[in-house]
C-alpha positions as CSV (number, residue, x, y, z in Angstrom):
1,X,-53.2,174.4,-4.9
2,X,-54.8,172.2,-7.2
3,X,-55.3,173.6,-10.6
4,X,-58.5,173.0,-12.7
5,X,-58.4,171.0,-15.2
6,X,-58.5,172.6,-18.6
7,X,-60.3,170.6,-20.8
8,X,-59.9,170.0,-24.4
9,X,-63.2,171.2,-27.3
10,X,-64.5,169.0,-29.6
11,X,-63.1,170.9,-32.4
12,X,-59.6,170.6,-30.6
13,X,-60.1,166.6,-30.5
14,X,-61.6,166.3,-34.0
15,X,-58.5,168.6,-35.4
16,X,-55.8,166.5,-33.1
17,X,-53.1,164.6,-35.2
18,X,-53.4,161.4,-32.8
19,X,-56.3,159.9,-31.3
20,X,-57.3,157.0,-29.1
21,X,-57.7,154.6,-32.6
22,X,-54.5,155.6,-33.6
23,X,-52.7,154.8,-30.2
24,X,-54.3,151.1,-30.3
25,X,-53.1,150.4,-33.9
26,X,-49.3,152.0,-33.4
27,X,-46.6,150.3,-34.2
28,X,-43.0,151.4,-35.0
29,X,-43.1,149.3,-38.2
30,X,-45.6,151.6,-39.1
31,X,-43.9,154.7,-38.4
32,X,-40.7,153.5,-40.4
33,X,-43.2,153.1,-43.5
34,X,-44.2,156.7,-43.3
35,X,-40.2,157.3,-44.3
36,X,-39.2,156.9,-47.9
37,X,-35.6,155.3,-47.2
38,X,-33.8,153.4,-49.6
39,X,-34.5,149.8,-51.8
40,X,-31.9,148.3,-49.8
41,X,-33.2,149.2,-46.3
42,X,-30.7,152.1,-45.6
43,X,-32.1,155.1,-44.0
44,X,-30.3,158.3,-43.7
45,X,-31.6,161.7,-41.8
46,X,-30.9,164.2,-44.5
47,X,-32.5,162.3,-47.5
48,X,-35.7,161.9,-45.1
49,X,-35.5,165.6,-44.4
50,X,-34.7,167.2,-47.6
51,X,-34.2,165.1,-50.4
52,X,-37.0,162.7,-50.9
53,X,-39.6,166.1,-50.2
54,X,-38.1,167.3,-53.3
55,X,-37.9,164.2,-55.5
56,X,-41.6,163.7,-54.6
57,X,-42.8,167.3,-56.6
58,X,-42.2,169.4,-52.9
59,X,-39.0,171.2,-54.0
60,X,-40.6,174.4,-54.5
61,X,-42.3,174.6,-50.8
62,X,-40.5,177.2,-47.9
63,X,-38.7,174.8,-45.6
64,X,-36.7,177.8,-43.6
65,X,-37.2,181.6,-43.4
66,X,-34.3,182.5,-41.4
67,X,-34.7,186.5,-39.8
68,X,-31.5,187.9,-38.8
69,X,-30.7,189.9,-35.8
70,X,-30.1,193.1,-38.3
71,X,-33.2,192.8,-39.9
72,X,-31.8,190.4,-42.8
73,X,-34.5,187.7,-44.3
74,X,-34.0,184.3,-45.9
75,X,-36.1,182.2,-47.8
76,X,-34.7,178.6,-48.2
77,X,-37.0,176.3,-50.2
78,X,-36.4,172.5,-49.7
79,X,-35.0,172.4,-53.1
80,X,-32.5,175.1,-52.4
81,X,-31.3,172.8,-49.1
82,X,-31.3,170.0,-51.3
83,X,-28.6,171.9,-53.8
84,X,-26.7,173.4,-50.4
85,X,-26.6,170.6,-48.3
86,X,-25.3,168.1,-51.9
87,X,-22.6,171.2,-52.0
88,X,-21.4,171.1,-48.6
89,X,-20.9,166.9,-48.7
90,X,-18.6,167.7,-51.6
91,X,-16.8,170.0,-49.8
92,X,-16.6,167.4,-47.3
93,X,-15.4,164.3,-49.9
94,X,-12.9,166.6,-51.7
95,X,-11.1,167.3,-48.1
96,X,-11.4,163.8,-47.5
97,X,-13.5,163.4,-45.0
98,X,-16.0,160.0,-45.3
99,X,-19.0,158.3,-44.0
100,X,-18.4,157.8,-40.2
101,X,-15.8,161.2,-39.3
102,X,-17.0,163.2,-36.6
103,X,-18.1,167.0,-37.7
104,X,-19.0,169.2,-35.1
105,X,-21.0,172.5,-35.5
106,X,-20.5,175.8,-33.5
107,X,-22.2,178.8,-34.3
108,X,-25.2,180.6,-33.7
109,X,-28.3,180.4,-35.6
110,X,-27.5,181.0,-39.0
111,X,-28.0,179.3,-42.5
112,X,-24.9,177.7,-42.7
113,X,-25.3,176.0,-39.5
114,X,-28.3,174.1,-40.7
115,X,-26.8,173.4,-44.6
116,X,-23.9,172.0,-42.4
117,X,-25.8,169.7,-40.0
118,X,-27.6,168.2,-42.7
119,X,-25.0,168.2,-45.5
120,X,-22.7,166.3,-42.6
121,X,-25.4,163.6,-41.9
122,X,-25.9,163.4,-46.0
123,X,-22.6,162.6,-46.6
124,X,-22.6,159.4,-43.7
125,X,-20.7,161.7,-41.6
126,X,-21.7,162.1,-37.6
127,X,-22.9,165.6,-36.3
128,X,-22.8,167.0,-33.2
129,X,-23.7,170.0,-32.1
130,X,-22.2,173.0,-30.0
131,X,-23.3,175.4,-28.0
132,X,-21.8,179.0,-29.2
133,X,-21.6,180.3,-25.9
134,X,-19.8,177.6,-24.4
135,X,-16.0,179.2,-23.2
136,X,-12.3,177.3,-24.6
137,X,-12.1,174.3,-22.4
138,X,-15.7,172.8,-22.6
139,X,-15.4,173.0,-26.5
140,X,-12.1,171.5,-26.1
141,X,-13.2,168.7,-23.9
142,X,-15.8,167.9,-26.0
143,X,-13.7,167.9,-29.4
144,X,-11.2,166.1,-27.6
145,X,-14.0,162.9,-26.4
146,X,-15.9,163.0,-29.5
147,X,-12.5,163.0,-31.3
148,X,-13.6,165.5,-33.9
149,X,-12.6,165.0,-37.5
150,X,-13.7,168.2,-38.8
151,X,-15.8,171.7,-37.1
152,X,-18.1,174.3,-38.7
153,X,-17.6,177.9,-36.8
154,X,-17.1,181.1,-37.6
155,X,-13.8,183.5,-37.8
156,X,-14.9,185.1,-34.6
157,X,-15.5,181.9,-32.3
158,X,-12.3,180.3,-33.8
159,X,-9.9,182.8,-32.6
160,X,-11.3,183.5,-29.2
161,X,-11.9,180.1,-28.2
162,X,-10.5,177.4,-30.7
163,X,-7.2,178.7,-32.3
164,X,-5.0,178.5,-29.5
165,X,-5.6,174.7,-28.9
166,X,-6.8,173.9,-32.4
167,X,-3.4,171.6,-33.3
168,X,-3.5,170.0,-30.1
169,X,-6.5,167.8,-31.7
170,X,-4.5,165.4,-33.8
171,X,-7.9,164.1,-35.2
172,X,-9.0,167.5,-36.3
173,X,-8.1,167.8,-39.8
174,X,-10.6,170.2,-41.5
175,X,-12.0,173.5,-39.6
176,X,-14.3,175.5,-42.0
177,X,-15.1,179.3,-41.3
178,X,-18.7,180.6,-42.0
179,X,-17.8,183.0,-44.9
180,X,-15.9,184.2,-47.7
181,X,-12.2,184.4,-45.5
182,X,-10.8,182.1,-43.4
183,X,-7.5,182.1,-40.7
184,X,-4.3,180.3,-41.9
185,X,-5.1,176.7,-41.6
186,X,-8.8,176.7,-42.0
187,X,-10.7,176.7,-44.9
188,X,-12.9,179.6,-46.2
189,X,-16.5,177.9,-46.7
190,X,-18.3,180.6,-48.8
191,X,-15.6,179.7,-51.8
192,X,-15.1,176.4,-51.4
193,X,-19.4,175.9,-51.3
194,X,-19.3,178.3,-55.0
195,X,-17.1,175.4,-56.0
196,X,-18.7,172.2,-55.4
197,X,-21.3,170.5,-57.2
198,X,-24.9,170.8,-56.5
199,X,-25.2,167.0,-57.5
200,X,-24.9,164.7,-54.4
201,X,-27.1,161.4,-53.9
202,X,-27.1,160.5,-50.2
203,X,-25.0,158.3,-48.9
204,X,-26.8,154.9,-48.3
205,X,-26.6,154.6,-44.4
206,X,-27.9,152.0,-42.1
207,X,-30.4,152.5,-39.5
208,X,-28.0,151.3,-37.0
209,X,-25.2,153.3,-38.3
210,X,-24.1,156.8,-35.9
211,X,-25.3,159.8,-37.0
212,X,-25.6,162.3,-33.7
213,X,-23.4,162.8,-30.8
214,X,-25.2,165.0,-28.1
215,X,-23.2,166.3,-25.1
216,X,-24.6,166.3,-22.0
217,X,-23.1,166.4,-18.1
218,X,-25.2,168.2,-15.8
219,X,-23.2,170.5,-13.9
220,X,-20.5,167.9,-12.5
221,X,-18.1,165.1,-14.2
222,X,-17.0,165.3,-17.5
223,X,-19.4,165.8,-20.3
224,X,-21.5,162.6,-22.1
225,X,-21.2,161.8,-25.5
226,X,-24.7,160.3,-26.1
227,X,-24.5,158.6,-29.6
228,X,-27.6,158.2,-31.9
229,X,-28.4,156.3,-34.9
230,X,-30.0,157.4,-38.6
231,X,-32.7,155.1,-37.3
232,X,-33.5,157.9,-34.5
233,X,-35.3,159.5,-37.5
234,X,-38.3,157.5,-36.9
235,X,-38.7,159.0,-33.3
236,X,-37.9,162.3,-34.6
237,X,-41.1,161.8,-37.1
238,X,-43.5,160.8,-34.7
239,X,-42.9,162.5,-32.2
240,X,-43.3,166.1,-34.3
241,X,-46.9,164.6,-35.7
242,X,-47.8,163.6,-32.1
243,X,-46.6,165.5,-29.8
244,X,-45.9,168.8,-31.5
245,X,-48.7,168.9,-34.2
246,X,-46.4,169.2,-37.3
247,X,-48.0,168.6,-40.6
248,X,-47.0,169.3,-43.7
249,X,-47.3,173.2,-44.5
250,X,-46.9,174.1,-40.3
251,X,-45.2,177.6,-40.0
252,X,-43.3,176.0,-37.0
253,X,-40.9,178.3,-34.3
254,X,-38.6,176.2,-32.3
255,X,-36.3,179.2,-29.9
256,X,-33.9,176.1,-29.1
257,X,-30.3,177.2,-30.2
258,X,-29.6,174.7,-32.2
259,X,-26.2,173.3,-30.1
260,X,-28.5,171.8,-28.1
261,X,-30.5,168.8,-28.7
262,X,-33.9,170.5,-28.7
263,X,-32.3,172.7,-31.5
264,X,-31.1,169.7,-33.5
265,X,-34.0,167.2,-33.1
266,X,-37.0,169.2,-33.0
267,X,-35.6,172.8,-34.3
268,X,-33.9,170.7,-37.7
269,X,-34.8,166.8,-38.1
270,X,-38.2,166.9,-36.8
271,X,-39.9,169.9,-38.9
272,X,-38.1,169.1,-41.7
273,X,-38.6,165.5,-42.2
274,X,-42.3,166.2,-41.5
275,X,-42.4,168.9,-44.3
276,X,-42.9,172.2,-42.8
277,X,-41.3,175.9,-42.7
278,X,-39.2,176.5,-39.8
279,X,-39.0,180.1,-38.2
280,X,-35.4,180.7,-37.8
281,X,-34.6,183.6,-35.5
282,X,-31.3,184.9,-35.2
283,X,-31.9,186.9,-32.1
284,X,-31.4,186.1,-28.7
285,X,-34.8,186.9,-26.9
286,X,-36.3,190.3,-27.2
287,X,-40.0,190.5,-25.9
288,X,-41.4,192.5,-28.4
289,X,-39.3,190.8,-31.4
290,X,-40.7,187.6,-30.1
291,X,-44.4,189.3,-30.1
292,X,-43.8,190.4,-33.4
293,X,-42.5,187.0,-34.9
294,X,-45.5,185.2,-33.6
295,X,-48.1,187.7,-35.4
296,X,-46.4,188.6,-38.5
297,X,-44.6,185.5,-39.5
298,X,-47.7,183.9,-38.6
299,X,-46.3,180.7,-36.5
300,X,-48.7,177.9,-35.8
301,X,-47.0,176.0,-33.6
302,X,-44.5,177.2,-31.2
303,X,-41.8,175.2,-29.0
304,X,-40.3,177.1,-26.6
305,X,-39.0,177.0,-23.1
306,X,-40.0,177.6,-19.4
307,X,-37.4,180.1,-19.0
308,X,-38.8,182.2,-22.2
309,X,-42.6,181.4,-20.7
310,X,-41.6,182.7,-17.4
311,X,-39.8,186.2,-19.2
312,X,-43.1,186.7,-20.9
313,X,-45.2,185.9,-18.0
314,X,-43.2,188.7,-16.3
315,X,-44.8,191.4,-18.8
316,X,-48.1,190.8,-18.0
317,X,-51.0,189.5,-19.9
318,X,-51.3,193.1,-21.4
319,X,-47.9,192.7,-23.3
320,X,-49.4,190.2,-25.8
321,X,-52.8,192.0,-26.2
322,X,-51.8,194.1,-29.3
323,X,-50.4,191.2,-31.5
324,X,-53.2,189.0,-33.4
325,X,-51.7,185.7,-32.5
326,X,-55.1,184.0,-33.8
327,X,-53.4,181.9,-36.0
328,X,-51.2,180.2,-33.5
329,X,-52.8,176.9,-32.7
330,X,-50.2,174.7,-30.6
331,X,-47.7,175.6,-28.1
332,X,-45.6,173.5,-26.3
333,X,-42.6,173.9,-23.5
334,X,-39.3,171.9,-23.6
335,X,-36.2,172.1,-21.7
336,X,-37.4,171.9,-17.5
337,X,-40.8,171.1,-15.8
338,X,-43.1,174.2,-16.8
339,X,-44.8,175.1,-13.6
340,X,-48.8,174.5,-13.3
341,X,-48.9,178.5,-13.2
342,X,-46.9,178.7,-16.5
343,X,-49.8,176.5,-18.0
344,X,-53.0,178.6,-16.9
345,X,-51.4,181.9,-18.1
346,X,-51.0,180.0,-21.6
347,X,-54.4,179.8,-21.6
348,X,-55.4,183.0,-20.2
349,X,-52.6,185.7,-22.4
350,X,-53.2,183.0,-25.8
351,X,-56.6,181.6,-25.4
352,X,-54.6,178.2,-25.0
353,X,-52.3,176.4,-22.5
354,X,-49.1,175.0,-23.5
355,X,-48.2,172.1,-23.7
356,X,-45.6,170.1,-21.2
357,X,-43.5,167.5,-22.4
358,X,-40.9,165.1,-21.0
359,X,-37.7,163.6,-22.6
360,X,-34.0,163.4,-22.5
361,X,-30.5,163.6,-24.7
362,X,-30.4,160.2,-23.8
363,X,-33.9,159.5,-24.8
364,X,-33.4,161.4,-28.4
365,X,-37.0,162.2,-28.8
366,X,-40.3,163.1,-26.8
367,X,-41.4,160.3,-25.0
368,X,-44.0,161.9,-22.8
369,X,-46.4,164.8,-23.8
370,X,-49.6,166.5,-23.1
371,X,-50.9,166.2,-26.9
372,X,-53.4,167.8,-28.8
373,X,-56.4,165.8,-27.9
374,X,-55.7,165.4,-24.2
375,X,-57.1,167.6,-21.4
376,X,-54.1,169.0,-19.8
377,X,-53.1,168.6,-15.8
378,X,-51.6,172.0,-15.3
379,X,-48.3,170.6,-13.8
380,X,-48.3,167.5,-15.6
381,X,-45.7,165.9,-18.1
382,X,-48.7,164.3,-19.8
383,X,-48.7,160.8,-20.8
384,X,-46.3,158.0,-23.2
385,X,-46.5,158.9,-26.5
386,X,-47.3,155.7,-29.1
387,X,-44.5,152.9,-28.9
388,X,-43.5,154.0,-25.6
389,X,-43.9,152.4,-22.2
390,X,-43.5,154.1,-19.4
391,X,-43.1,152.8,-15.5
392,X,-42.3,153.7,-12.3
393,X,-39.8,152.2,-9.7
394,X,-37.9,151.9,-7.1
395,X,-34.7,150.5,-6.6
396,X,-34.6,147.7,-3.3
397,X,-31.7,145.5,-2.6
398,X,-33.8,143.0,-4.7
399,X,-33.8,144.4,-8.0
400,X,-36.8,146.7,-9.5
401,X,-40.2,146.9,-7.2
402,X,-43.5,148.7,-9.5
403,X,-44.3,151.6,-7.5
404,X,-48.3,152.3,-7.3
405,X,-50.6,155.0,-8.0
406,X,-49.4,158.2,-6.9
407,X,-46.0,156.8,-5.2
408,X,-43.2,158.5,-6.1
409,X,-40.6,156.3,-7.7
410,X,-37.8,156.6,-11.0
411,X,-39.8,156.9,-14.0
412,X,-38.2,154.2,-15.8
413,X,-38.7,153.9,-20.2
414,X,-38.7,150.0,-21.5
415,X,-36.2,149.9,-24.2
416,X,-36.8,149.5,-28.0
417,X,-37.6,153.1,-29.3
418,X,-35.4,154.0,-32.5
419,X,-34.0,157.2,-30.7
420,X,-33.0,155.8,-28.0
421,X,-29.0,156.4,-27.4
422,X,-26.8,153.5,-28.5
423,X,-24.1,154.1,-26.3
424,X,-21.7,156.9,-24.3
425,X,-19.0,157.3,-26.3
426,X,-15.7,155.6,-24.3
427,X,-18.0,154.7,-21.4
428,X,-19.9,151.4,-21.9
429,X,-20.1,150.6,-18.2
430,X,-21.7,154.2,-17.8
431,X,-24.0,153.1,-20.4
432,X,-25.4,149.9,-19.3
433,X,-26.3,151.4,-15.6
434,X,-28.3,153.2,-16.7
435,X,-30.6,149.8,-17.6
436,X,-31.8,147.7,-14.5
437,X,-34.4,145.2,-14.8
438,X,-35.9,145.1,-18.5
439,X,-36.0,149.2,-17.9
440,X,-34.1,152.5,-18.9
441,X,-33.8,154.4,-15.4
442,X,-33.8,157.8,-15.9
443,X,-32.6,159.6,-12.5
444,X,-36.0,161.7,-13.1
445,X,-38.2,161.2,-9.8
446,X,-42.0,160.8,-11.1
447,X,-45.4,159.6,-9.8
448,X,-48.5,158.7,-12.2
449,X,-52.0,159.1,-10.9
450,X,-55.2,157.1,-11.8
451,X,-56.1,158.6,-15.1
452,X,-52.5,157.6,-16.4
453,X,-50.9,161.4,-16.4
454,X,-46.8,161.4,-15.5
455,X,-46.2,164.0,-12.8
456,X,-42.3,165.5,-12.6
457,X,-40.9,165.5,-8.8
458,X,-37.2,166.1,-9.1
459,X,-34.1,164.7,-10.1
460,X,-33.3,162.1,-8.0
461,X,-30.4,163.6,-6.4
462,X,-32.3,166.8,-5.6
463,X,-35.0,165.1,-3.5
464,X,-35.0,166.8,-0.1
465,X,-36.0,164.7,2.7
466,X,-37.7,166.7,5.8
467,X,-39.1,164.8,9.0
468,X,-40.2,161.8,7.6
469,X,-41.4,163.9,3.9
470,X,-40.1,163.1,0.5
471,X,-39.9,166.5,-0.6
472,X,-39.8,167.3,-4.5
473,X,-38.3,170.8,-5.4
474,X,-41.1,171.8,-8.1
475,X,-43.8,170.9,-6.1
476,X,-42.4,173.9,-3.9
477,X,-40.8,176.0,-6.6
478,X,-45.2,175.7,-8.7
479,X,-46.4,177.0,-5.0
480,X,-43.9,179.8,-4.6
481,X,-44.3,181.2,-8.2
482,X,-48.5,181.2,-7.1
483,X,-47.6,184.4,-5.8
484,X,-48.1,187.8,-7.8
485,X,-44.7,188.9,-6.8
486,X,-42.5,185.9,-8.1
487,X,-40.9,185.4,-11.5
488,X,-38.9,182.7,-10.4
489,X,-38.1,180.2,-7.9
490,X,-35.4,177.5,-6.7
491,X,-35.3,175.3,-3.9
492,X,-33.0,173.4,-2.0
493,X,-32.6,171.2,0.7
494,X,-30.3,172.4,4.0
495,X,-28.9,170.1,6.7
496,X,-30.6,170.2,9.9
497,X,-30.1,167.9,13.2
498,X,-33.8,167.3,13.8
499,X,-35.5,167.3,10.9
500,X,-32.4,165.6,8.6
501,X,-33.0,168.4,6.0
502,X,-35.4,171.8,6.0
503,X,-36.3,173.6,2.7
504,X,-35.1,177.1,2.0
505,X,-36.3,178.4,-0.8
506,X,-34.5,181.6,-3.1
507,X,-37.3,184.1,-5.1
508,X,-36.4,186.4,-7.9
509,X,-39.1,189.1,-8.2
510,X,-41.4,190.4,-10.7
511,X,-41.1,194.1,-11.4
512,X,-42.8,196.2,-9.8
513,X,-41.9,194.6,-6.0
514,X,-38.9,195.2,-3.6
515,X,-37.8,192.6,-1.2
516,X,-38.9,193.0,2.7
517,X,-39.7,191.1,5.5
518,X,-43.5,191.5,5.3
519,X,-43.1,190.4,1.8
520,X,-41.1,187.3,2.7
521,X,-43.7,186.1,5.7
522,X,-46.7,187.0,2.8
523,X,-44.6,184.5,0.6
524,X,-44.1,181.9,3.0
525,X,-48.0,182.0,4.1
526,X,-49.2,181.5,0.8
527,X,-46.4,178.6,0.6
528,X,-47.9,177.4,3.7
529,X,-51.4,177.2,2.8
530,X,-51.0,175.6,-0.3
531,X,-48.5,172.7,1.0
532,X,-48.7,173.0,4.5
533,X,-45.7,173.4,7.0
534,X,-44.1,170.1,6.9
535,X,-43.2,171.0,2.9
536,X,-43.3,175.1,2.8
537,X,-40.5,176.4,3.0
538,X,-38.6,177.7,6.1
539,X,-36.9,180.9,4.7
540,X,-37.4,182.6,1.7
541,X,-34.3,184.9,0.3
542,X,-34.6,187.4,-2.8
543,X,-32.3,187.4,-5.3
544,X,-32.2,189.8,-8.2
545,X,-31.8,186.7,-10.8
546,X,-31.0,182.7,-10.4
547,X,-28.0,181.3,-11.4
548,X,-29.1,179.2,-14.5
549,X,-27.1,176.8,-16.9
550,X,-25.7,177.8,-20.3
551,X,-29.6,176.5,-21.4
552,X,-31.6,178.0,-18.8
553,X,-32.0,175.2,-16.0
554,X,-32.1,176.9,-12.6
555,X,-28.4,175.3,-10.7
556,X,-30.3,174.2,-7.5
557,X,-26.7,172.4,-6.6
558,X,-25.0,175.7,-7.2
559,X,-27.1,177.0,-4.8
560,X,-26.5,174.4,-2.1
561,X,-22.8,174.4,-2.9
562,X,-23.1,177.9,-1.7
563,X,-24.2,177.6,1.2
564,X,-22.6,174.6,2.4
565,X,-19.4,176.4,1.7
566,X,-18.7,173.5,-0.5
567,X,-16.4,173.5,-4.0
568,X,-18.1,175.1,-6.7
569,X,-16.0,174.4,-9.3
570,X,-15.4,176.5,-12.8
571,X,-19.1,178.3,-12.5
572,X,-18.0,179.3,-16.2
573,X,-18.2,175.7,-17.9
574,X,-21.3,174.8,-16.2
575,X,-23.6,173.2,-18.1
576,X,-27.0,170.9,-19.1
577,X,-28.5,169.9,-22.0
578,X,-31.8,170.8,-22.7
579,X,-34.0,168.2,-22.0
């Protein structure tokens, strides 16, 4: 099916925080001079984010209003995270910790999480984040690469998951527990924080000098350390202004858990350096919480995922039509391709689409996006953001060949951006395949059409080939969710002797429905008519729910492992970053 168009107003273009003029005259010099950073050309996260907001009369503005699950609020003004975060880097110093240890955070989404992310990059320390969720020996494995120097957490997560293997980490001098008590060995943080100074000047980093380690492994091999610089905070800037419509003021919601990049980069750097109040919801999702949150915290702009989109979209239109969301004036997905269908009901339950946008861990930042002032593809990951160029190849036996309009190829990123990774930690070689040819290759199959818009096909590895077709799994998964009676969709190719491989496609249903066989032959028709029989696919199955990763990606390789009777590994440490 080919969705309409939904095209931008005036008003929308006129209120837009990039425009055509602006593109022309971009340059990344210009975006560093936006940043305060030091006389002698150091640069450091946490004094962009927090510091220099309050040393320039800002101090008394809301940076976070944290809501916990219990009912609890927050209010944390940039001032207050200036005092915290100065506390926390002299809880650091006086354990002996210095600029260029490794701390790694795991908890949920509570205050000292933040104050610790940024107090960590204040003092010149690397941080990188954990996912809360994760089980023992993914945590361990990633302590163990990243050779952790010191770990935020709480009581609870360190006995279940850390304590048994704690001294097993030679490099792991200092835990700290969320709290007023601590287990023998770690250090209480709510005391030692009453004790420590609220004086702290930021250490004087280099742009080139590490300050984030993002994990990320797909859902085989061991995990990627992808290392990032202070300089990365230029990206984050940018990116928040262009793609995401932060401005100074924004009463911002980012649902990313923040051990994931999206909940690091865009749910703490980006809003913060760009001077707004972040939502921070305890919760895990709740429809009518979320309902709630929009209308009475009054959020502006929202950044949220497919998955989330696709829970709400299961409620109906009707769910959202007793909040006044009228203040919300950007939304924008993150985390997988959102579905063409996902789009149109933005517009339709909000009065405005969201917004797709395109990036990797490896890539730090948004490098793709469907921006304010754009008319928006339903389907499409937009187009390159300012300071980014963005290509599409294929690989020959030759080197790198341009691939043209509307060919599907690699979408390929030149290099240069300031968040893009420097390196994987311990695996160099690993690091420099992934650039071929003057380009950063991506494994993301892509196409761009005449008007300049990217279009997401697959990962490269999940490409089906069918009778001569290049097949990409979203183009099916969009048609199959086209139909009233399906939430969600995955899709996988399946050996086959004539054909090399034939699609068979897995459905989880709205409510309301029941699995049959007239119901599977209605599905396939409509998947028929809309891509015709050499792409539909050949047998539909129902499934009361996907099997997703810890961050909500659909495991389409799962799936195939399945039925190929093939290894599937520890299904428990399973994972995928965000992006």
């Amino acid at each position: 099916m080919a969705w309409e168009v939904i095209h931008k107003t005036a008003a929308e273009r006129a209120a837009a925080s990039l425009t055509d003029e602006m593109r022309a005259e971009f340059g990344w010099d210009k975006a560093r001079a936006m940043l305060d950073g030091f006389p002698d050309g150091g640069l450091n996260i946490a004094y962009e984010a927090v510091d220099r907001h309050v040393l320039s009369g800002h101090g008394a503005e809301e940076a976070i209003l944290w809501l916990g699950k219990e009912g609890a609020r927050e209010h944390l003004s940039y001032a207050d995270l200036a005092a915290r975060t100065a506390r926390f880097a002299n809880v650091l110093a006086a354990h002996g910790l210095e600029a260029g240890d490794r701390l790694y955070g795991l908890a949920g989404r509570v205050p000292d999480l933040y104050i610790a992310a940024l107090g960590t990059l204040k003092a010149g320390l690397i941080f990188s984040p954990l996912f809360s969720a994760f089980g023992p020996e993914p945590l361990r494995t990633r302590l163990e690469i990243g050779e952790a120097n010191a770990l935020v957490t709480t009581e609870a997560i360190y006995r279940r998951k850390i304590a048994a293997w704690r001294d097993e980490i030679p490099s792991l001098k200092l835990v700290l527990i969320i709290g007023e008590e601590a287990p023998e060995g770690c250090v209480a943080l709510g005391p030692a924080m009453a004790a420590a100074s609220e004086e702290f000047e930021a250490v004087h980093t280099r742009p080139e000098d590490p300050a984030l380690i993002h994990f990320t492994s797909g859902t085989t091999g061991k995990p990627k350390g992808a290392v990032h610089v202070h300089n990365a905070v230029v990206m984050h800037a940018a990116a928040g202004r262009y793609a995401l419509e932060l401005k100074p003021g924004t009463r911002y919601w980012c649902t990313a858990d923040p051990g994931w990049v999206t909940g690091t980069s865009f749910g703490i750097i980006s809003p913060l350096v760009n001077r707004v109040t972040m939502i921070v919801d305890e919760a895990d999702f709740e429809l009518e919480r979320w309902y709630s949150i929009l209308q009475n915290e009054k959020v502006e702009v929202w950044y949220t995922a497919p998955t989330a989109i696709r829970m709400l979209m299961r409620a109906g239109k009707e769910a959202a039509a007793p909040y006044d969301l009228s203040q919300l004036r950007f939304m924008a997905s993150v985390g997988e391709p959102l579905n063409p269908e996902a789009v149109v009901w933005g517009k339709e339950a909000f009065g405005r689409p969201f917004h797709d946008n395109w990036w990797q861990t490896e890539t730090g930042g948004i490098m793709i996006a469907n921006t304010q002032a754009m008319d928006v593809h339903p389907g499409s990951m937009g187009k390159p953001l300012p300071g980014i160029e963005a290509g599409i190849v294929e690989r020959t036996d030759e080197g790198l060949r341009d691939c043209g309009t509307g060919e599907i190829g690699e979408l390929a990123l030149r290099p240069g951006w300031p968040s893009m990774m420097r390196t994987y930690l311990h695996e160099e070689a690993r690091y420099e395949k992934c650039f071929v040819g003057g380009w950063y290759l991506s494994g993301d199959l892509a196409m761009r059409d005449a008007e300049g818009y990217f279009w997401f096909v697959g990962r490269a590895d999940d490409l089906i080939k069918s009778s001569g077709h290049l097949i990409g799994p979203f183009e099916v998964e969009s048609a199959l969710i086209e139909h009233p009676s399906v939430a969600e969709a995955a899709v996988i190719g399946l050996p086959d002797e004539t054909a090399g491989e034939v699609v068979k496609a897995y459905v989880a249903l709205n409510p309301g429905f029941e699995p049959s066989e007239e119901l599977e032959r209605d599905i396939r028709g409509l998947a028929r008519k809309n891509l015709g029989p050499a792409v539909a696919p050949r047998e539909v199955v129902f499934r009361k729910s996907l099997p997703k990763t810890r961050s909500g990606k659909i495991m389409r390789r799962l799936l195939k492992a399945r039925e190929l009777g093939l290894p599937e590994g520890d299904i428990s440490t399973l994972e995928s970053d965000e992006t």
